[in-house]
N, CA, C and O atoms as a printed pandas DataFrame, in Angstrom:
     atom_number atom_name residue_name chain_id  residue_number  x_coord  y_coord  z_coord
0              1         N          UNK        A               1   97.577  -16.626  115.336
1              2        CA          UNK        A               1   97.494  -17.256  114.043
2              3         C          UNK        A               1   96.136  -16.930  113.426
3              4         O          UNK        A               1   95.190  -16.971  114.213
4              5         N          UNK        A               2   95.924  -16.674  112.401
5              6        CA          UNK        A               2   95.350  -16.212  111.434
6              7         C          UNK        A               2   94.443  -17.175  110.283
7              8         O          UNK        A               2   95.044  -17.242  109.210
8              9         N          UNK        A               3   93.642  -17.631  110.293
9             10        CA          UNK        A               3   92.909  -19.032  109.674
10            11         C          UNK        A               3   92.264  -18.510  108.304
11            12         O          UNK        A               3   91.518  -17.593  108.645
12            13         N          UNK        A               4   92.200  -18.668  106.882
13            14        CA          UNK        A               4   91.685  -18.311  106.196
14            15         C          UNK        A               4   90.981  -19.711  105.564
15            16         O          UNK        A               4   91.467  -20.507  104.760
16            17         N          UNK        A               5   89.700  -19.721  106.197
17            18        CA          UNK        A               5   88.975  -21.242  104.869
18            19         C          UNK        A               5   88.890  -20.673  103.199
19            20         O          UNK        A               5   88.615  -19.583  102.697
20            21         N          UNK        A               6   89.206  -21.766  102.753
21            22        CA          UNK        A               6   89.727  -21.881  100.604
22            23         C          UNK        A               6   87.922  -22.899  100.582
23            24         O          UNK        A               6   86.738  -22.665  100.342
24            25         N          UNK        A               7   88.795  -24.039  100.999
25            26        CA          UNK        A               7   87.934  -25.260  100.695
26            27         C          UNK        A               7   86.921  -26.216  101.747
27            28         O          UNK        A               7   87.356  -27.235  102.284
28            29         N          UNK        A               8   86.055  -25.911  101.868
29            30        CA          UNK        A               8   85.090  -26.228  103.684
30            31         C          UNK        A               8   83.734  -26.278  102.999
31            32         O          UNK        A               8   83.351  -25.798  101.932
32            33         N          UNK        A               9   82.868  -27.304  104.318
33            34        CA          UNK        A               9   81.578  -27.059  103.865
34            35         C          UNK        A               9   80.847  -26.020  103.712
35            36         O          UNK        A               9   79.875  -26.132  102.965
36            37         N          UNK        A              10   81.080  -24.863  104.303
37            38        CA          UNK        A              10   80.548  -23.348  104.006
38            39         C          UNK        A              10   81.257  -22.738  102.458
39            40         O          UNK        A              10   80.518  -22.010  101.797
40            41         N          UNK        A              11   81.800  -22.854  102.244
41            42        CA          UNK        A              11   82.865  -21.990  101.042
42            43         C          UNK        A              11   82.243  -22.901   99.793
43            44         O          UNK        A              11   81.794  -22.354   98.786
44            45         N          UNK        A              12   82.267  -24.663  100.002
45            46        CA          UNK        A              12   82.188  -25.172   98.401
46            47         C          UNK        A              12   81.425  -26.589   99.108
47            48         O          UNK        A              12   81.744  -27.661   98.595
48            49         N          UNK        A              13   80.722  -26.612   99.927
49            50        CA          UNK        A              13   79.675  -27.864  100.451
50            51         C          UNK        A              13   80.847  -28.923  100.733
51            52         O          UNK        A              13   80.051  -29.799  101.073
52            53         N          UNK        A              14   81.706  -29.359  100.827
53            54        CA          UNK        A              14   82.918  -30.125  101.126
54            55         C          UNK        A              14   82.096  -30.623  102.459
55            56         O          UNK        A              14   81.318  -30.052  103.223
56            57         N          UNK        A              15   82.673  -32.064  102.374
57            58        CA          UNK        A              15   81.600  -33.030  103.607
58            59         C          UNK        A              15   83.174  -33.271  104.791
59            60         O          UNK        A              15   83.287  -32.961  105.977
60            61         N          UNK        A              16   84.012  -33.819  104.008
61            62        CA          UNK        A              16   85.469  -34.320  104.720
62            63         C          UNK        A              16   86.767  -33.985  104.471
63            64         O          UNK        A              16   87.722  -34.745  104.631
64            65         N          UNK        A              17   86.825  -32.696  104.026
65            66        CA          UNK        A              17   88.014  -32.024  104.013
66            67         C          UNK        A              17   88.114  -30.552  103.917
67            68         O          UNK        A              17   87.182  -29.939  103.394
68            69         N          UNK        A              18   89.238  -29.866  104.407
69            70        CA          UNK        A              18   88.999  -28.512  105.082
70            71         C          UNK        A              18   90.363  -28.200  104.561
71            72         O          UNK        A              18   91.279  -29.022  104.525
72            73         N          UNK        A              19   90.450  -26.819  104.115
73            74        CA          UNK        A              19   91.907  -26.159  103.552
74            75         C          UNK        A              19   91.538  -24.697  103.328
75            76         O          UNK        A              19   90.611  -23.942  103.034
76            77         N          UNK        A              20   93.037  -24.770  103.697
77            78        CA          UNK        A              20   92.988  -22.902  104.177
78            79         C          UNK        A              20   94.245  -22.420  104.292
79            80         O          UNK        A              20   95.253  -23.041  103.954
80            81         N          UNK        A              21   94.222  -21.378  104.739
81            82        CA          UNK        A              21   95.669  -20.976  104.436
82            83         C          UNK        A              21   95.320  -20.226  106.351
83            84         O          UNK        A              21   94.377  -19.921  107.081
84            85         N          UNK        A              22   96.739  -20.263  106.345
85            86        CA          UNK        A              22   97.090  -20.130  107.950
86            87         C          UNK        A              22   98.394  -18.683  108.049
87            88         O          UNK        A              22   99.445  -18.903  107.448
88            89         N          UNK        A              23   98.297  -17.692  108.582
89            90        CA          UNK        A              23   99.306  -16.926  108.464
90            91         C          UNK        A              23   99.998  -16.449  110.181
91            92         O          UNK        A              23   99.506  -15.695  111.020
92            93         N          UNK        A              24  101.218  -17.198  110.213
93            94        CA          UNK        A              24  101.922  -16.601  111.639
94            95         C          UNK        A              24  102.736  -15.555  112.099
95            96         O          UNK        A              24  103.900  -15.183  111.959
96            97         N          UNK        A              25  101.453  -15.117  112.856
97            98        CA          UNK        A              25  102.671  -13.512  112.972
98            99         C          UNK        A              25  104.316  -13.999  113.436
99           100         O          UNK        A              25  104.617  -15.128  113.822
100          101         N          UNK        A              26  105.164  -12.948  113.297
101          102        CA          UNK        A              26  106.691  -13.190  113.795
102          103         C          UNK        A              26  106.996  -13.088  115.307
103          104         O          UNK        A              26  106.451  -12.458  116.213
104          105         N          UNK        A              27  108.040  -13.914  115.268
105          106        CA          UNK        A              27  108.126  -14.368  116.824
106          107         C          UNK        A              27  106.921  -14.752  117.872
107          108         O          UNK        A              27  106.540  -14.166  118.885
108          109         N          UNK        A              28  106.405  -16.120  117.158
109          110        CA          UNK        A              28  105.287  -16.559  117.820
110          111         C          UNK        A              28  105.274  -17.656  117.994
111          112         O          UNK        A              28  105.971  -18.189  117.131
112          113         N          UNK        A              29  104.806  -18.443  118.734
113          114        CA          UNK        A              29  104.487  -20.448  118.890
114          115         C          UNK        A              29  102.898  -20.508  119.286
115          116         O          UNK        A              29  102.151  -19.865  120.023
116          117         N          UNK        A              30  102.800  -21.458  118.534
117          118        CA          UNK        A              30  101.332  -21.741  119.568
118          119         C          UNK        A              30  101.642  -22.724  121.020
119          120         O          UNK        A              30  102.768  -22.933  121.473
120          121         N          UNK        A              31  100.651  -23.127  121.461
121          122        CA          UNK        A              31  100.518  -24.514  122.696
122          123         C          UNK        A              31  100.628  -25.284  122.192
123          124         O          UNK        A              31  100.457  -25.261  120.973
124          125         N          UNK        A              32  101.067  -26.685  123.030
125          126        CA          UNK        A              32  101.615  -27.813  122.542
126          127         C          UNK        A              32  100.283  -28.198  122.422
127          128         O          UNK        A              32   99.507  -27.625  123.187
128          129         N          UNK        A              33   99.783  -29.090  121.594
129          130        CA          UNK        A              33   98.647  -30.046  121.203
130          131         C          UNK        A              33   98.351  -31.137  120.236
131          132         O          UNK        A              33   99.153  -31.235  119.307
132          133         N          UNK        A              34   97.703  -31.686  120.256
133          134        CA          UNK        A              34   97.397  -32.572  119.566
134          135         C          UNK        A              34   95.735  -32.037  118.506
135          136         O          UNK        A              34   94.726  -31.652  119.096
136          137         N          UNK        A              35   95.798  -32.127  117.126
137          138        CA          UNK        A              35   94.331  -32.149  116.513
138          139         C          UNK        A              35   93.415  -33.714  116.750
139          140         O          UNK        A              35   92.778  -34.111  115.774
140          141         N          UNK        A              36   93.388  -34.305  117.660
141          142        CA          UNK        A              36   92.190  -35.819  117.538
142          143         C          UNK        A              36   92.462  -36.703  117.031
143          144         O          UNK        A              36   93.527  -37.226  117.362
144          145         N          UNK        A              37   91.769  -37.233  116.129
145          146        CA          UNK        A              37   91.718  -38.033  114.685
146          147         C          UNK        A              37   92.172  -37.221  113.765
147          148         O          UNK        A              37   93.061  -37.722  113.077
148          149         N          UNK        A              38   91.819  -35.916  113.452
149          150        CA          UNK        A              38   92.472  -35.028  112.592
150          151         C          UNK        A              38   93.717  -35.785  111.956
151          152         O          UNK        A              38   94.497  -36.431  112.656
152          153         N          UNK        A              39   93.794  -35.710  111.146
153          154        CA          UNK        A              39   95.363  -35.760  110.149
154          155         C          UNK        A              39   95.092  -34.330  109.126
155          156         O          UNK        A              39   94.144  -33.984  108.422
156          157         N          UNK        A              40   96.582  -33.653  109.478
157          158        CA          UNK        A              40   96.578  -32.773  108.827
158          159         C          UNK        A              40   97.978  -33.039  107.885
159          160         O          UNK        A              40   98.872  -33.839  108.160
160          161         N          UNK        A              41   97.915  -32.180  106.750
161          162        CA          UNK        A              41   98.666  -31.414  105.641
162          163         C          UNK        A              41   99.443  -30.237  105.535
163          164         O          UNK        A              41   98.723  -29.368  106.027
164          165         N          UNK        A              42  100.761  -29.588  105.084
165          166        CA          UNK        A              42  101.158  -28.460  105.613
166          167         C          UNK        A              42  101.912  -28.488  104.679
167          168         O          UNK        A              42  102.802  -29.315  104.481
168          169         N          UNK        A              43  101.440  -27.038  103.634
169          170        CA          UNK        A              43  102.644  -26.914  102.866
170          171         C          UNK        A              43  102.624  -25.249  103.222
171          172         O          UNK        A              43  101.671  -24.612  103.670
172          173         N          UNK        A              44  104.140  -24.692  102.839
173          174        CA          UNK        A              44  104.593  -23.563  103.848
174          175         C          UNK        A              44  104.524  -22.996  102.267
175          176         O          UNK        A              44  105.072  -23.587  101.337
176          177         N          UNK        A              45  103.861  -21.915  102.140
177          178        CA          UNK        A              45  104.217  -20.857  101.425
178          179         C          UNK        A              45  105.254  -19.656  101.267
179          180         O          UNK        A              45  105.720  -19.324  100.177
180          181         N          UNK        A              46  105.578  -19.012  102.547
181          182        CA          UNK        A              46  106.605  -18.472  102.684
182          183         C          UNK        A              46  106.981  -18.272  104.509
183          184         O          UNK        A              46  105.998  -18.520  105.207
184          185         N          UNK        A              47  107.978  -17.954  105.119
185          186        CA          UNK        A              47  108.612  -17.853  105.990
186          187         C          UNK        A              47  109.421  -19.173  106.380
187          188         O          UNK        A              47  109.772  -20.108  105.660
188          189         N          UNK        A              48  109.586  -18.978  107.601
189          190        CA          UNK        A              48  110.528  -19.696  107.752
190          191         C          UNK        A              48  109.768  -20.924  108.736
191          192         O          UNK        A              48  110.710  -21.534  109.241
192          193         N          UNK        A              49  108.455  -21.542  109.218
193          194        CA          UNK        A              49  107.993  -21.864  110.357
194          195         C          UNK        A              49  109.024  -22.873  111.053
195          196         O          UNK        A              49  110.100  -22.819  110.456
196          197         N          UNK        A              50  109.043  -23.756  112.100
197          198        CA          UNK        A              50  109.564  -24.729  112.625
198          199         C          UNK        A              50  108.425  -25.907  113.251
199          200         O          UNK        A              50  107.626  -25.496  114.093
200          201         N          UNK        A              51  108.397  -26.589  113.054
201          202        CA          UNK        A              51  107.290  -27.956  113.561
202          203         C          UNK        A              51  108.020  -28.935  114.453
203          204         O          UNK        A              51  108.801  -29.805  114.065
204          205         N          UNK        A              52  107.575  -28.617  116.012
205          206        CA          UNK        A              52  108.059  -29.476  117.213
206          207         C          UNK        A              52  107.769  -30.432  117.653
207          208         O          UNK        A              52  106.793  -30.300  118.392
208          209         N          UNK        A              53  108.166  -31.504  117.578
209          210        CA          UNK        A              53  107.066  -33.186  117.910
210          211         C          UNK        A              53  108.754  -33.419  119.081
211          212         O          UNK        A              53  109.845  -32.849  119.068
212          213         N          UNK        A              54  108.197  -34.470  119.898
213          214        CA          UNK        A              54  108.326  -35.604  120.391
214          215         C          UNK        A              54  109.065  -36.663  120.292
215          216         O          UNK        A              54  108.371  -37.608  120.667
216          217         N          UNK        A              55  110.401  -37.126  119.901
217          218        CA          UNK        A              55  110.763  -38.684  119.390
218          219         C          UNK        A              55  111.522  -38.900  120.604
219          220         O          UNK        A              55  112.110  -38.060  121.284
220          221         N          UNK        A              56  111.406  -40.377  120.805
221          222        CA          UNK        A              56  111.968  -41.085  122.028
222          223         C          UNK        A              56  112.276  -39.896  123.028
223          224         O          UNK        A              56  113.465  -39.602  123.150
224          225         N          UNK        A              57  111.546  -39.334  123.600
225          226        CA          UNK        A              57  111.378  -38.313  124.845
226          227         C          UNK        A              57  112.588  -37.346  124.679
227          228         O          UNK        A              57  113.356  -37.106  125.611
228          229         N          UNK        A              58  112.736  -36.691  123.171
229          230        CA          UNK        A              58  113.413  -35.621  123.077
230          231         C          UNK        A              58  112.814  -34.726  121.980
231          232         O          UNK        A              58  112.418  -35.489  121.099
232          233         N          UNK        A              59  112.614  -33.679  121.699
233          234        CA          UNK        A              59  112.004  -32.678  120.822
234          235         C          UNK        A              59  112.940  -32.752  119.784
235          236         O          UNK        A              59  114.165  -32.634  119.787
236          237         N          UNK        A              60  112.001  -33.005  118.755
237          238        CA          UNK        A              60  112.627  -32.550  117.334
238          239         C          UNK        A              60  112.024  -31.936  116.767
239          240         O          UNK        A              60  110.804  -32.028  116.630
240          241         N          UNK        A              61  112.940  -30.951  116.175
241          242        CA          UNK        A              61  112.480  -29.472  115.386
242          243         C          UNK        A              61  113.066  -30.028  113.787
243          244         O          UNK        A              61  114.123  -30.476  113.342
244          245         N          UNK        A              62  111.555  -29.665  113.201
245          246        CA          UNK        A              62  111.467  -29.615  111.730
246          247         C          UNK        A              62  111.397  -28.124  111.462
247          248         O          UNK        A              62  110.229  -27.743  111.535
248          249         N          UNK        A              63  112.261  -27.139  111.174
249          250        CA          UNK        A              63  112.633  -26.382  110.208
250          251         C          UNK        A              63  112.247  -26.016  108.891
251          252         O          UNK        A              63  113.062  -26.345  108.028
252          253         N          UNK        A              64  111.359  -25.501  108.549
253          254        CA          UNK        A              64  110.497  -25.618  107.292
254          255         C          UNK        A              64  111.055  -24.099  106.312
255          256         O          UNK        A              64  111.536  -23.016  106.647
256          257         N          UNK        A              65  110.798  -24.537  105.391
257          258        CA          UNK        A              65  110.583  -22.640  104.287
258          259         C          UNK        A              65  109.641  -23.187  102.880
259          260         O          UNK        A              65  109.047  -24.188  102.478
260          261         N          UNK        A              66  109.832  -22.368  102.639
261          262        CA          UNK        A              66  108.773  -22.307  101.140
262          263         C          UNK        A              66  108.846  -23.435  100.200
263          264         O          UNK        A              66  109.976  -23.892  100.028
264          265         N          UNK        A              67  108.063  -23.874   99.681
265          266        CA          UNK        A              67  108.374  -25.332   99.517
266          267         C          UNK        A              67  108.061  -26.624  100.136
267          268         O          UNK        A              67  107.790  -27.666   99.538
268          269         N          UNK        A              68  108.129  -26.436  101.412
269          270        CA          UNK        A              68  108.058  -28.046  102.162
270          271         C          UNK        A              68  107.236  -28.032  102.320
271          272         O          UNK        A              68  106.440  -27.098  102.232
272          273         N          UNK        A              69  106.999  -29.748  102.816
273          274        CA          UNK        A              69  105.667  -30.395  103.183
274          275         C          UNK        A              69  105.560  -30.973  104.413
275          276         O          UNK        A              69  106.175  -32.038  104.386
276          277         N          UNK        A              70  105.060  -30.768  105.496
277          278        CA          UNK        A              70  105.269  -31.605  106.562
278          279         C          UNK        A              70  103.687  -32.148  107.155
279          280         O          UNK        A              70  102.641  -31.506  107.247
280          281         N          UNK        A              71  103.864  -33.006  107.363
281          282        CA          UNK        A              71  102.558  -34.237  107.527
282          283         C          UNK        A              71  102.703  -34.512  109.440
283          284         O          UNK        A              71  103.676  -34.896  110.089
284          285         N          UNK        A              72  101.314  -34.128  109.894
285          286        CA          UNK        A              72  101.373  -34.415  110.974
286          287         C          UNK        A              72   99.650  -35.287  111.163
287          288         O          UNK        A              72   98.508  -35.002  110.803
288          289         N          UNK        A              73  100.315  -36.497  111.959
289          290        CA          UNK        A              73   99.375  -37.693  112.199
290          291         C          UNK        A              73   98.707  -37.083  113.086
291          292         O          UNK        A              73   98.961  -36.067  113.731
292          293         N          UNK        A              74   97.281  -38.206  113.071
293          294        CA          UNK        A              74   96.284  -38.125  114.485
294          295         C          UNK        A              74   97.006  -37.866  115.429
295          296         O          UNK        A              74   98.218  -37.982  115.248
296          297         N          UNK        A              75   96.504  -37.428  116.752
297          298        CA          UNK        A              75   97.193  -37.355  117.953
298          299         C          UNK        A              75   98.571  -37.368  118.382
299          300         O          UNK        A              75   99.148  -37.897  119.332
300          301         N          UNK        A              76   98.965  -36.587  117.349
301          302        CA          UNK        A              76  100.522  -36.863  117.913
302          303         C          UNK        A              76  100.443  -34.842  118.160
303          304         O          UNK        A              76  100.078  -33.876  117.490
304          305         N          UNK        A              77  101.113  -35.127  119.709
305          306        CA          UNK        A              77  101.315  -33.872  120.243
306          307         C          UNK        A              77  102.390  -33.127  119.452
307          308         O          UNK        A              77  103.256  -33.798  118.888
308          309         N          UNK        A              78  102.408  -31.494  119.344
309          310        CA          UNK        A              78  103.439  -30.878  118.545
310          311         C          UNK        A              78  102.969  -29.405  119.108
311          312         O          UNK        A              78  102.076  -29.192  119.928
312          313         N          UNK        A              79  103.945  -28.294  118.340
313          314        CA          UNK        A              79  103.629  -26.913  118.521
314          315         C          UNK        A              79  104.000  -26.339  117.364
315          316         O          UNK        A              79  105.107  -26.674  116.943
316          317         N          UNK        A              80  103.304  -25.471  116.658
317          318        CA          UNK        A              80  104.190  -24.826  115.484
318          319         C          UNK        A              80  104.613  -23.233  116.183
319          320         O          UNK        A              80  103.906  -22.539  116.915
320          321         N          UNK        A              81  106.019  -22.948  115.669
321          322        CA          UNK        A              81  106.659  -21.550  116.186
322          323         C          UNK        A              81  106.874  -21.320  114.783
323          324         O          UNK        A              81  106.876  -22.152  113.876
324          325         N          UNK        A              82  107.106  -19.734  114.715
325          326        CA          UNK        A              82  107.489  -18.872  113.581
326          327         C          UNK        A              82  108.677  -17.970  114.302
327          328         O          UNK        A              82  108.455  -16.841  114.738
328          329         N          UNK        A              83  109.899  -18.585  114.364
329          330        CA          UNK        A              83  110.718  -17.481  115.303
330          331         C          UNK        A              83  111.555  -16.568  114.518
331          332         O          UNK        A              83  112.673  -16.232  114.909
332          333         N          UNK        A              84  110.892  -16.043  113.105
333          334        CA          UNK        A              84  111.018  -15.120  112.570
334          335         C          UNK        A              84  111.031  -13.747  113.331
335          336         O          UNK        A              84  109.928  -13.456  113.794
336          337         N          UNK        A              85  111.919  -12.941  113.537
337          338        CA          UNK        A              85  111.577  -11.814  114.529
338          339         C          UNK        A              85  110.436  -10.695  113.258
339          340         O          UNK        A              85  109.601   -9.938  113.754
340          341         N          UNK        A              86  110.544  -10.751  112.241
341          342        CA          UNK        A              86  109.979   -9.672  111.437
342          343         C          UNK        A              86  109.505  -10.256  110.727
343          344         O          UNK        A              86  108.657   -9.483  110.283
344          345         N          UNK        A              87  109.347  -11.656  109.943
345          346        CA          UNK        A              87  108.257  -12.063  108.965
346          347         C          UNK        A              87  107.236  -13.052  109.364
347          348         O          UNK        A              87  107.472  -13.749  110.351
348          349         N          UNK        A              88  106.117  -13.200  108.709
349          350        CA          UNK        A              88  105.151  -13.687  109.296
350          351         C          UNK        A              88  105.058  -15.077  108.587
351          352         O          UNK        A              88  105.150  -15.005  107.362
352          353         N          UNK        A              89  104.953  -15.876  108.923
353          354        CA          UNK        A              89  105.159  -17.111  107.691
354          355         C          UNK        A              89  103.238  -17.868  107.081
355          356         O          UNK        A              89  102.253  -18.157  107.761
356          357         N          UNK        A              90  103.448  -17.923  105.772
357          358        CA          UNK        A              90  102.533  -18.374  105.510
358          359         C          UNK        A              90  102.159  -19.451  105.361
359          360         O          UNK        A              90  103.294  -19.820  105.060
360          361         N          UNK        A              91  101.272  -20.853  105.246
361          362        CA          UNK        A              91  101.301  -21.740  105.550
362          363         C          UNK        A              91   99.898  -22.337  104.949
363          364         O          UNK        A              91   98.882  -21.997  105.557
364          365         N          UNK        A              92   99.767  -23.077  103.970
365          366        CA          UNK        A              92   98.689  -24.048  103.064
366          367         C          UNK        A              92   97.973  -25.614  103.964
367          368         O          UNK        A              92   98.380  -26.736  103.662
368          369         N          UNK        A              93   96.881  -25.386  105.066
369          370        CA          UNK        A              93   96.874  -26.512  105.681
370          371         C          UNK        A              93   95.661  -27.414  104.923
371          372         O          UNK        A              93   94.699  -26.787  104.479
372          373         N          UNK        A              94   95.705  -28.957  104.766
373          374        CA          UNK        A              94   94.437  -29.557  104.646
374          375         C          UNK        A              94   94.450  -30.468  105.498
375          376         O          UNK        A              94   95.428  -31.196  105.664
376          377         N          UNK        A              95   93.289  -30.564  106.205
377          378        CA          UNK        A              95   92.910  -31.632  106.729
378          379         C          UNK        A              95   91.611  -32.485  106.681
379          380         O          UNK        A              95   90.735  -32.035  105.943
380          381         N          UNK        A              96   91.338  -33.639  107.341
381          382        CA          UNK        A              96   90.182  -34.473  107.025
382          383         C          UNK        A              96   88.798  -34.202  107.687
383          384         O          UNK        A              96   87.780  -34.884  107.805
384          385         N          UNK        A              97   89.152  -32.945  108.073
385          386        CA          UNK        A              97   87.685  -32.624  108.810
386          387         C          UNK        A              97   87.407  -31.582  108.653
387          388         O          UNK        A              97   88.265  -30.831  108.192
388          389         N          UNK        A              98   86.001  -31.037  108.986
389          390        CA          UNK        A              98   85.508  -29.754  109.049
390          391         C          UNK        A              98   85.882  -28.908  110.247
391          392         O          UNK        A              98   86.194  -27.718  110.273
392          393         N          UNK        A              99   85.788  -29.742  111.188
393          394        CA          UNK        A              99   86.203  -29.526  112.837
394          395         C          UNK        A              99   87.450  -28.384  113.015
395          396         O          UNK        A              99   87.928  -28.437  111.882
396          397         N          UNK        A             100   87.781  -27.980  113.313
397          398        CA          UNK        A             100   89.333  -27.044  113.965
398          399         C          UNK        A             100   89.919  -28.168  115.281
399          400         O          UNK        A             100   90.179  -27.568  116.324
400          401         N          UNK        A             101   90.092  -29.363  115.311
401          402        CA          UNK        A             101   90.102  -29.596  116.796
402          403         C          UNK        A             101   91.051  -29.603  117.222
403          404         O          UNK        A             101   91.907  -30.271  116.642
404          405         N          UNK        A             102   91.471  -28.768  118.632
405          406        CA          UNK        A             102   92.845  -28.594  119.227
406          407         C          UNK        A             102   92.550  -28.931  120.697
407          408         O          UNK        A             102   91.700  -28.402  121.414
408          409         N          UNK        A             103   93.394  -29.889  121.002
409          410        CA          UNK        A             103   93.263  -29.840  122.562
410          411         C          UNK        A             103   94.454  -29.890  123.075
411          412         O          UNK        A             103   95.340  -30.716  122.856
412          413         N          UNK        A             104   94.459  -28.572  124.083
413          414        CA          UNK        A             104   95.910  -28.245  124.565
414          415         C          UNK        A             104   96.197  -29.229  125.352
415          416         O          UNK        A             104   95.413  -30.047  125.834
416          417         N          UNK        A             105   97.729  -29.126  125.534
417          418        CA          UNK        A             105   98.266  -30.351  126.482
418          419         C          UNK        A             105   99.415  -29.875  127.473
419          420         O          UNK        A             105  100.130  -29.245  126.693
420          421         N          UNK        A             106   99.980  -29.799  128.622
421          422        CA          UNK        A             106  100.326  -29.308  128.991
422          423         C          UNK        A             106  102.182  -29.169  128.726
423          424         O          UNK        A             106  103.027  -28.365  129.121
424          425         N          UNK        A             107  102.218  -30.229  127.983
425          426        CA          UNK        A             107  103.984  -30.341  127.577
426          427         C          UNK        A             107  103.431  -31.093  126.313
427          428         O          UNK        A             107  102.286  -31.413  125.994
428          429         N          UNK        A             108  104.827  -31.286  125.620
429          430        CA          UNK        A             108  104.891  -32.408  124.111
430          431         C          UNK        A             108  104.172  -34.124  125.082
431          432         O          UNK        A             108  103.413  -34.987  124.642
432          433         N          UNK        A             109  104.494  -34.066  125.745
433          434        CA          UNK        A             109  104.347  -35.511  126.558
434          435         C          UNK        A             109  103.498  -35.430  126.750
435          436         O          UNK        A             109  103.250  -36.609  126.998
436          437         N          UNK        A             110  102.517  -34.876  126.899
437          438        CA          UNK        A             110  100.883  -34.821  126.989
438          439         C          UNK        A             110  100.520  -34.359  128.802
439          440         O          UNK        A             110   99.357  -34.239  129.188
């Protein structure tokens, strides 16, 4: 995955919020994790991504394309995949920090 900072304290002095654009190569997932305190923002510019969380100890897949918005809380474990075999999906993130913070986890269950 591919991180481009827009809006950060380096780019425009920004103290508590961070936005950028994110680009996933095809046929890819990251690790399951959680961002901290982080609350992030996600609007999909183009492809197709999918967003994997957790509910009552079964995985649910959010399915995304151009257009949507999907909101992921503090600490809640997830993975984003792009199982596009040939397009790369693009992806508008903001969040409340300057930080990047990811801490891998070894399943959705932590």
């Amino acid at each position: 995955m591919r991180r481009l900072a827009a809006i950060s304290g380096a780019t425009a002095g920004s103290t508590r919020l961070w936005m950028g654009q994110t680009h996933v190569a095809p046929a890819t997932r990251s690790s399951d994790h959680h961002h901290g305190a982080s609350e992030t923002a996600i609007y999909v510019v183009s492809g197709t991504p999918a967003f994997v969380f957790l509910e009552d100890a079964e995985e649910v897949r959010i399915e995304a394309g151009p257009g949507d918005y999907i909101y992921v809380p503090p600490y809640v474990p997830h993975r984003e995949e792009n199982p596009d075999p040939s397009q790369e999906a693009v992806v508008v993130i903001a969040r409340n920090t300057q930080e990047a913070i990811v801490v891998n986890l070894p399943g959705l269950a932590g």
